[in-house]
Every structure is written in C-alpha cells, then in structure tokens.
C-alpha positions as CSV (number, residue, x, y, z in Angstrom):
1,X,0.0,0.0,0.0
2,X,1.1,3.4,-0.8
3,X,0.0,6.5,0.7
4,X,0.7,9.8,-0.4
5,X,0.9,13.2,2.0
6,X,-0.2,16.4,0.9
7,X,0.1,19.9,2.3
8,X,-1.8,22.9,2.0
9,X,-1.6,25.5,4.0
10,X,-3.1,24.3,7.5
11,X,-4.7,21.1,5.5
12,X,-3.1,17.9,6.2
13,X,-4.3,15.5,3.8
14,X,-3.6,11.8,2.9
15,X,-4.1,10.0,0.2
16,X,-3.8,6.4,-1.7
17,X,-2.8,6.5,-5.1
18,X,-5.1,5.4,-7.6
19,X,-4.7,1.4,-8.9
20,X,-5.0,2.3,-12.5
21,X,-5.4,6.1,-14.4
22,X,-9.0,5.7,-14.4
23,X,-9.5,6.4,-11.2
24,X,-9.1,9.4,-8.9
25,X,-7.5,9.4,-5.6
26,X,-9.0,8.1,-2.5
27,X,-8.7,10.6,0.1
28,X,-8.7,8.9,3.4
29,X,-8.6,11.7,5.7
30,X,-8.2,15.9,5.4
31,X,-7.4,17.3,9.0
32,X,-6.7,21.1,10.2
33,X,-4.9,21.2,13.6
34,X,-2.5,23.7,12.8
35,X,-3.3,27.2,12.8
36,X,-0.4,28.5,10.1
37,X,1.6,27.1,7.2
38,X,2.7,22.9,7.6
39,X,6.6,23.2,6.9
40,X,7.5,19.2,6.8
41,X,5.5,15.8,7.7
42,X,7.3,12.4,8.0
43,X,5.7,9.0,8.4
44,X,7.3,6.7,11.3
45,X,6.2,3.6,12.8
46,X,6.0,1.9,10.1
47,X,3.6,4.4,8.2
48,X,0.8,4.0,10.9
49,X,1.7,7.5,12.1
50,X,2.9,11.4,11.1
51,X,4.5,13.5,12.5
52,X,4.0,17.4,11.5
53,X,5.7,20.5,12.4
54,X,4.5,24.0,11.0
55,X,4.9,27.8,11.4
56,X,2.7,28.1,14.1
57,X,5.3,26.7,16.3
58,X,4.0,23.5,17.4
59,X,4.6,19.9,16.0
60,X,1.9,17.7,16.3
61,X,1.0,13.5,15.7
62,X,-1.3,11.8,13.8
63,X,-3.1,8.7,13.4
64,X,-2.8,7.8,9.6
65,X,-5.4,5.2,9.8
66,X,-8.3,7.3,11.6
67,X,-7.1,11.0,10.8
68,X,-7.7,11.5,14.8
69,X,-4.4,14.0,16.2
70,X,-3.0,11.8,19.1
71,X,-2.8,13.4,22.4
72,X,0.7,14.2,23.6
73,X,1.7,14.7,28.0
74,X,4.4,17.2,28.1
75,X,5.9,16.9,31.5
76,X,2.5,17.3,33.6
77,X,0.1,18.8,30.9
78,X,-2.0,17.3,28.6
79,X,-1.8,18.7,25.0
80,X,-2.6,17.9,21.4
81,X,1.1,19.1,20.6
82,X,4.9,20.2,21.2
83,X,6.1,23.1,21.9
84,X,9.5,23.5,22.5
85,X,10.2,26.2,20.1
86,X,10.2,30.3,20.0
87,X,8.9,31.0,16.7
88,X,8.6,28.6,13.9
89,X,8.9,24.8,13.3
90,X,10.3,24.3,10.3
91,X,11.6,20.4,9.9
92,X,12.0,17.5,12.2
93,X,13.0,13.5,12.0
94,X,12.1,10.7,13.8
95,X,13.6,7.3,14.8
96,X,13.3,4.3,16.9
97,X,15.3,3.5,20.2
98,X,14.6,0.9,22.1
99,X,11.0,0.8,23.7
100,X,10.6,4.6,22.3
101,X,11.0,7.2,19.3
102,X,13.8,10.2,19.4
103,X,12.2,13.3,17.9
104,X,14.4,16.4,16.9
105,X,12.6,19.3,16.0
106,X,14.2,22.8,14.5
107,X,13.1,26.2,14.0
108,X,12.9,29.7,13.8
109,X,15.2,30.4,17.1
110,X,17.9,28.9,15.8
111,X,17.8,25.6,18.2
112,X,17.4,22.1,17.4
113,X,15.8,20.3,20.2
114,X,15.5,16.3,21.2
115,X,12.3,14.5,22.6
116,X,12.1,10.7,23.8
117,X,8.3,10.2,22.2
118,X,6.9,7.3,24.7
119,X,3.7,5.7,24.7
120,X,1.3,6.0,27.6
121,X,-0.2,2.9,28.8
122,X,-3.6,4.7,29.4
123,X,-3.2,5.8,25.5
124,X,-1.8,9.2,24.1
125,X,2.5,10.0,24.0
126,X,4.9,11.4,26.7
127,X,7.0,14.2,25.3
128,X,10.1,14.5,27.3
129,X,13.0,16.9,26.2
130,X,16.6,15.6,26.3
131,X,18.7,17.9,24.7
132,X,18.9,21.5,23.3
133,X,21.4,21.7,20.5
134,X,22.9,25.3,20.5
135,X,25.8,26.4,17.8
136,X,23.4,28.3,14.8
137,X,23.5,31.5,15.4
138,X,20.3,32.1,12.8
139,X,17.1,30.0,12.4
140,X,17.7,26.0,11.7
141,X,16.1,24.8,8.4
142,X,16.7,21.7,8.4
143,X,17.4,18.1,10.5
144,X,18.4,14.4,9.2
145,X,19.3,11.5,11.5
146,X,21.9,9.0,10.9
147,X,21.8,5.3,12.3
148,X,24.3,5.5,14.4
149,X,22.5,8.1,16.6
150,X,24.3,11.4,15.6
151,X,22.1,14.3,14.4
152,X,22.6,16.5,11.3
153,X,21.5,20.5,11.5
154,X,21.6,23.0,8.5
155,X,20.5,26.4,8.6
156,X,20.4,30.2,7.8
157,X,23.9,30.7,8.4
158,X,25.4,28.8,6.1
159,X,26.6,25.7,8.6
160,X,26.1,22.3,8.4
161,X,26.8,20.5,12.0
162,X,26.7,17.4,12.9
163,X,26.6,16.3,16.8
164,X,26.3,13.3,18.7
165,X,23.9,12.7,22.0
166,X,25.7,10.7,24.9
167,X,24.0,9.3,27.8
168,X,25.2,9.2,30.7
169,X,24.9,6.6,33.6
170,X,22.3,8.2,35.0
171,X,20.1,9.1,31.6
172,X,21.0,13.1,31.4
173,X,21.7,13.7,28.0
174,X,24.7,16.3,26.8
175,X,25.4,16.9,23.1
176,X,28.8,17.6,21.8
177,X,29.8,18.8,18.3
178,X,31.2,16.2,15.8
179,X,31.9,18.2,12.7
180,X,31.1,21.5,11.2
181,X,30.8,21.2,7.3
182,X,31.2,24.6,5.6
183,X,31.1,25.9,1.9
184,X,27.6,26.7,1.3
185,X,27.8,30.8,0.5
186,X,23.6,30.8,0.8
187,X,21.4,29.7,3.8
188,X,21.0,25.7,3.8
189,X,17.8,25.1,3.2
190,X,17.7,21.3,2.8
191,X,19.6,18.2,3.6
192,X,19.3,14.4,2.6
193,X,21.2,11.4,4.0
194,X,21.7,8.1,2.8
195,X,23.1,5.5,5.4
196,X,24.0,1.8,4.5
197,X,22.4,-0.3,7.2
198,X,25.0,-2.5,6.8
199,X,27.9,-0.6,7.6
200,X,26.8,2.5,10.0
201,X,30.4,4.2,9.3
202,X,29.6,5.0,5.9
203,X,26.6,7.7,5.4
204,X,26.1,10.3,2.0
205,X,24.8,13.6,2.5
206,X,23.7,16.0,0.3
207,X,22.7,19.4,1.5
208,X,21.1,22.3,-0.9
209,X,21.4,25.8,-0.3
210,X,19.1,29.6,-1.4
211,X,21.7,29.8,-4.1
212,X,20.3,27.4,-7.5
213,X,23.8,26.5,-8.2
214,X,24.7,24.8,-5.0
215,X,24.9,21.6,-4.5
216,X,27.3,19.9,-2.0
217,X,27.6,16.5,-1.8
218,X,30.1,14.8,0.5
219,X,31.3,11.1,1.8
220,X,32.2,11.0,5.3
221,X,33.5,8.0,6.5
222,X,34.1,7.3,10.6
223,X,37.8,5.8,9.8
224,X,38.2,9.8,8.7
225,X,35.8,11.1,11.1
C-alpha cells in the first residue's frame, strides 16, 4: 500500500494513489490542527503515524489510519502538541530507540531540540525533552538522523553541524559537536542522508542551499571522522 501526504496551508491530507489512471484518488482523511503554514510531515512507525511540524510553532502527531491527532503529555500537561520552540517549526526526524522514538525538531530560534516520544499505557505520548542543540547562530532549516544516533543540523547561516547525544549513567543527555561542514555561501535550506544499514560508518549527504547553483555532496566516512 502506498499512501501519499499532501500539504496545504493548515490542510493535512492523505491520500492512496489510484490502482489504475481511471480512477481518482482516494482521500482517506483531510485534517486542520494547525493554525499556520505545515513546513515538513514524515511518516514513522511503520507508516501507521505522522508527524507534522508547522509555522505556528508546534509539532503535532497523527493517526494515519483514523485521521484522529494523538494526544501528547508534556511533563504534567495534557496537550494535542509540542512546543519547545520560540517562533517557527520548520523540519524535524524521527527514529526508533529501544521501547521509544527520538524526535528532533528545529526552528525559527535557531535551536534544534530532542524529545524521547513514549507511549502512555492509558493511550496518548509522553514528550520529554533531552537535549537543546545550541551552535546556529540564525534560524535551523533543516534536521536528518543517521543510524548510528548522531544528528545532522543545517540552517540560515550557512553551517552544516553534525553532533552526537551521549548518555550518561544516570540518563541526562549532553550533546557535543562532531563536525562543522562549511562551503555553502547561501542559507542551507535542505539536507538528505543516505546511510547503509550494513555498515553505519559510511553515510552520503547532500545538502542544498538559497543559491540554484549549490549543491554539495560529500562522503564521510568514521575511519576519517
């Protein structure tokens, strides 16, 4: 089954593709929760859920199956979304640890920010913030998320970083800087990553910038790293 996720404006809407050209799309469900603009949407648990972010400054979950917005506990408040940012939302990424999902959301305040996403056993998500990733000095555009945990930023000011989250004994979280890729001469708008689930040294990036002529595309390998 294939599903395909469209945006407009604060309209969430998902829909199968047709089995032949004779027939339209099936629409299985349209859904406003956000109140501005939807800036990115990514499926995760196996396509049974979504996870938006938008320029209203919230990110928020979804039910694919019944279009129904899952409830989300942040700390001691019950809420139908995250907020963790001043300002915008503009992209985030998901992936499984363990018994729960690592969420990284970015935005307008320059910050990238990490959630452990766990489900309640009386239904709905806690949303628990790990880590604040500080270095951008201008808004974060974009986030991707490698298999061996690290996190990749991109932003306004012309940086790519790329960090790692350690744990400690006691599970506090601190993030540390890995590498700083530089050579973009426009804000990075966009990034894509490509890791072999074989081998988790060995990951392709490619990153896209406000300039039409950019495009940097780099190899890093941990032997080098």
């Amino acid at each position: 089954l294939s599903i395909y996720v469209s945006l407009s404006f604060f309209f969430l809407m998902i829909r199968r593709p047709p089995r032949s050209t004779l027939f339209p799309y099936t629409t299985l469900f349209r859904s406003q929760g956000h109140r501005d603009t939807i800036s990115s949407v990514h499926f995760f648990d196996a396509g049974k859920l979504l996870v938006t972010t938008s320029l209203d400054g919230t990110t928020r979950i979804w039910n694919v199956e019944t279009g129904d917005e899952e409830t989300i506990w942040n700390e001691s408040s019950k809420a139908s979304q995250i907020r963790g940012h001043e300002g915008a939302v503009y992209d985030s990424a998901i992936r499984k640890v363990d018994d729960s999902w690592q969420l990284v959301t970015v935005g307008e305040d320059g910050i990238a920010v990490v959630w452990e996403l766990r489900r309640r056993p009386t239904g709905g998500w806690k949303a628990s913030l790990l880590v604040e990733l500080r270095d951008h000095y201008r808004r974060v555009h974009a986030v991707e998320m490698l298999l061996d945990g690290r996190i990749v930023t991109a932003g306004r000011d012309k940086r790519i970083i790329v960090w790692k989250i350690l744990r400690d004994k006691e599970n506090n979280y601190t993030a540390s800087i890995d590498r700083k890729l530089l050579g973009h001469t426009g804000a990075v708008r966009t990034l894509a990553v490509f890791s072999d689930e074989e081998s988790t040294s060995d990951n392709l990036l490619i990153s896209g910038s406000d300039r039409s002529e950019e495009r940097r595309v780099g190899k890093e390998c941990r032997s080098r790293w």
